[in-house]
N, C-alpha and C positions, 0 to 999 in steps of 0.2 A: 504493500500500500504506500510505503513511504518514497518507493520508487516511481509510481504513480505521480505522487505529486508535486515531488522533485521536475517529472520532465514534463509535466503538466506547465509548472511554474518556468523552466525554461522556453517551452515551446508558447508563452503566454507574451514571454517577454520581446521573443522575435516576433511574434506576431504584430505586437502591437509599434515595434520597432518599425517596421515593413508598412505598418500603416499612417505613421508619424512623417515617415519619409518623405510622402508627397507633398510636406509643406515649403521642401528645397523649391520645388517648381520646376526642378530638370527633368531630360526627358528619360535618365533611367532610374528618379524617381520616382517614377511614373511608372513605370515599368514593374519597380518592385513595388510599387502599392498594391498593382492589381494581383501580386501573390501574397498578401497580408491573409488568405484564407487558407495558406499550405502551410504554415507549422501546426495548424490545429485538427487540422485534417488529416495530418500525416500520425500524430499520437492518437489520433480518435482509431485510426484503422488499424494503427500497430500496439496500441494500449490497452486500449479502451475507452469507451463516449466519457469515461467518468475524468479521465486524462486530458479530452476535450472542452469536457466544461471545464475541468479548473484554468484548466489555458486560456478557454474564454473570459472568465470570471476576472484571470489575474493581469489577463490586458486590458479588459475594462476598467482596473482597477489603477493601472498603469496608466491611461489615457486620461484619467479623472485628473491625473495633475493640470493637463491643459485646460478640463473648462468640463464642463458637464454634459454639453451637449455634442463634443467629439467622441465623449467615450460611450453616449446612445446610441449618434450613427454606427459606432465599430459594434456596436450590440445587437442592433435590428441589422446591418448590412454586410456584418462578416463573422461576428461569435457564434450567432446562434444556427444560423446557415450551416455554417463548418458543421457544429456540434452535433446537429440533427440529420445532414448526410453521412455523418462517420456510422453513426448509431442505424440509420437506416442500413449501410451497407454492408452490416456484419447484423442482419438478422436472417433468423435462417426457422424453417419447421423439418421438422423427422419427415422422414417418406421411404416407400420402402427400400430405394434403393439406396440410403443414404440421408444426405439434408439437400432440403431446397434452397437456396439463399435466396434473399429479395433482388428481384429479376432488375437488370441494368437500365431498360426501359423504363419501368417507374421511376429508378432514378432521375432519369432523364427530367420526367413530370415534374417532380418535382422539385427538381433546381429552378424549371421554368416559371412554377405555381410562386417561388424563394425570390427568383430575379423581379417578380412586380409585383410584389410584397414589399421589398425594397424601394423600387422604383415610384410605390404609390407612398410610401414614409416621406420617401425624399421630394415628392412631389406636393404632399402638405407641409413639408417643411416651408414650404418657397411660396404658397398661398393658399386661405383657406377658401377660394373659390377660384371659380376659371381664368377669370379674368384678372384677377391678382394676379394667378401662375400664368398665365401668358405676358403678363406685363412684365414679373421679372425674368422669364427666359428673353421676353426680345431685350431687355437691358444688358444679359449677361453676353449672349450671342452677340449681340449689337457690338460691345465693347470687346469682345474677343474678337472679330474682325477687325476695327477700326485698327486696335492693336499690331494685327498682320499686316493690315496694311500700309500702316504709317498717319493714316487720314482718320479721323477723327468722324465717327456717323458719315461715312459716305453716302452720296445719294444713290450709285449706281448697285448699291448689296441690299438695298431695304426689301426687293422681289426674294432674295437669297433670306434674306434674315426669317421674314413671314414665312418661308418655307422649312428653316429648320427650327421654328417655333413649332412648327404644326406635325413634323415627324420625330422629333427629340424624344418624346416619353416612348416610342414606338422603338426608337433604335433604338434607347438608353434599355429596353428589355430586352430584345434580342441578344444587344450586347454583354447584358450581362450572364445570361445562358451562357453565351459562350465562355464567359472567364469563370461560372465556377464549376461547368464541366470542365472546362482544362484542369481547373485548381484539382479536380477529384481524381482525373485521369493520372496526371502528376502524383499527385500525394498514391495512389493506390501502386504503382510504378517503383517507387522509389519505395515504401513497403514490401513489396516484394521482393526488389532485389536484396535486401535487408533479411529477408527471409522470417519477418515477423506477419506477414499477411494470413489472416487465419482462413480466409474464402479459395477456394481457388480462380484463377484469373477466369474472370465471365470471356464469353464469345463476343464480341463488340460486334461482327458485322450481324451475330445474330440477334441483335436487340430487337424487342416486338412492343408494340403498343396497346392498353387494350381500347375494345372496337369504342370504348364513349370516350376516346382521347379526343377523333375528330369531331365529334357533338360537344366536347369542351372549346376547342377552337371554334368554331360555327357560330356558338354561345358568344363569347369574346369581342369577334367580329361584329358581330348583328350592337352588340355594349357598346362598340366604339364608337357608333351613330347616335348615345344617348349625348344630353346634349350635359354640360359641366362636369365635372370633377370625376364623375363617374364614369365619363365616353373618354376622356383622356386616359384614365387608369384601365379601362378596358380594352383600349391601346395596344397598351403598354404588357397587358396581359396575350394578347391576342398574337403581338410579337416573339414573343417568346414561346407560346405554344406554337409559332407556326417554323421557328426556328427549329423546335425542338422536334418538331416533323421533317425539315431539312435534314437533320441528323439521322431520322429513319431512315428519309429517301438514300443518303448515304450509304447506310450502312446494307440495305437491297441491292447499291448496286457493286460493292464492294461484293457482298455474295453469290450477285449473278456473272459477274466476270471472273469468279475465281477460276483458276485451271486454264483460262484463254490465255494463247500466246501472245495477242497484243493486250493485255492485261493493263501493264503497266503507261502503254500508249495510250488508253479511251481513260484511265482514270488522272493523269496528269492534263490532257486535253481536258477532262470536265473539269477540275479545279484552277486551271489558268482561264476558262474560259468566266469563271465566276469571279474568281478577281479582276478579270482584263473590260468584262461587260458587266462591271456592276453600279456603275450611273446611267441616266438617276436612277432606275430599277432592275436591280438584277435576271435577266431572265432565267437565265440556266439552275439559278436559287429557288426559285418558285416553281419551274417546273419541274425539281429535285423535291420541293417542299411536297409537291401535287401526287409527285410520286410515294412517299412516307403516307400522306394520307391514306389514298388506294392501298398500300398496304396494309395498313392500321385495320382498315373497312375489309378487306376482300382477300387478305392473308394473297398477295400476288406472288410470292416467292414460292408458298406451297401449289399454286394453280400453275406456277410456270413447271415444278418438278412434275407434277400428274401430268400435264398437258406431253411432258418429255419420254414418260412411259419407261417403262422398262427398258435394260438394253437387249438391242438386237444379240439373237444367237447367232452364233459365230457360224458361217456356210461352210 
């Protein structure tokens, strides 16, 4: 136990080090902020949740020197996150052939259900109604360009400003799916090679969804059109479910390409083609996304292996 808390209490301290850092302002500040959820993550999986929470406990407890309300954000936007997927990922039921551990794809859920949960904190942080929070994101954006630019509220960004007023809580979920699945892929990774990981390593391309993942998305979607506080953070929700469906679409095709000798050709082509066309809207994303759903819906990897039949006997 006392071991426990010992690395509880170191992995509290890096943590909360890693999340202090971004107040240099550089850009590999920056960088290690957004892993301020891998030291607690990494004792949650290799310790245990309880290793986790003191970690989180003890950098909140660390960050209270600066002020009250950084050590809340570290508490709702990366203690309690860490804490709760370390603890989801080492749960497991009997079965007869062994243990089932909690499947990768819930995971998945619910980092995304984690990331605008977050997103909708830090979005009442900023106004308690719409127009409040649109006012100070065009202020913050406003001045973060003038910034780049040299110019001071230029006239010719204000078309630009309006529009990443109106996508920000959207991309600020997506985005954050993706940093604390990495932070978990990471922390599980480097557990393992540690040889303290108690699960064995899930199948990543075989991640599944269940079928009311895409009726939670749909839900989301349909919220974004409400109108105040509630269409913004449904958003922001909707982004990150439909992210977290790209990730499916991913990992379908990372399975159906297995064993193809241009393998490594059609899957370095889909991901340059997502980075290279992704203003203003990704297409090769959504229609990855589009694909994760159908699978989610219509299990398309088991109808492509039925469809493939047995193999032919040999003449």
């Amino acid at each position: 136990m006392l071991q426990i808390v010992l690395i509880g209490f170191g992995a509290g301290a890096a943590a909360a080090l890693l999340f202090a850092s971004v107040a240099s302002g550089s850009a590999l500040a920056l960088s290690l902020f957004y892993l301020a959820p891998l030291p607690i993550l990494i004792v949650g999986l290799g310790w245990s949740h309880w290793a986790a929470l003191i970690a989180a406990a003890s950098a909140a407890v660390l960050l209270a020197i600066e002020g009250g309300l950084v050590s809340l954000v570290f508490l709702i936007g990366i203690a309690l996150p860490g804490w709760g997927l370390s603890y989801l990922a080492l749960l497991a039921r009997p079965v007869p052939e062994g243990q089932e551990w909690y499947p990768v794809g819930r995971l998945v859920l619910w980092a995304a259900l984690i990331s605008a949960l977050i997103v909708g904190a830090a979005l009442l942080g900023m106004g308690v109604d719409a127009e409040s929070l649109r006012a100070t994101l065009h202020q913050m954006i406003e001045t973060l360009l003038a910034g780049v630019s040299g110019v001071e509220n230029p006239e010719d960004t204000a078309r630009l400003v309006d529009l990443l007023v109106a996508i920000t809580p959207a991309a600020v979920g997506a985005s954050m799916l993706i940093i604390i699945v990495v932070n978990l892929w990471l922390a599980g990774r480097i557990v393992r090679i540690s040889g303290r990981l108690p699960r064995p390593w899930p199948s990543l391309p075989g991640m599944r969804f269940p079928v009311l993942a895409p009726a939670a998305l749909g839900a989301a979607i349909a919220g974004a059109f409400l109108p105040g506080l509630a269409g913004i953070a449904s958003s922001a929700l909707a982004a990150a479910l439909m992210m977290a469906h790209v990730l499916l679409g991913l990992a379908v095709i990372h399975t159906l390409t297995a064993g193809l000798a241009m393998r490594g050709l059609i899957l370095g082509a889909l991901y340059a083609a997502i980075l290279v066309l992704g203003r203003p809207v990704s297409w090769p994303l959504l229609l990855v996304g589009l694909l994760g759903i159908a699978e989610a819906l219509f299990d398309v990897r088991g109808l492509i292996a039925r469809w493939g039949g047995p193999p032919a006997a040999a003449s």
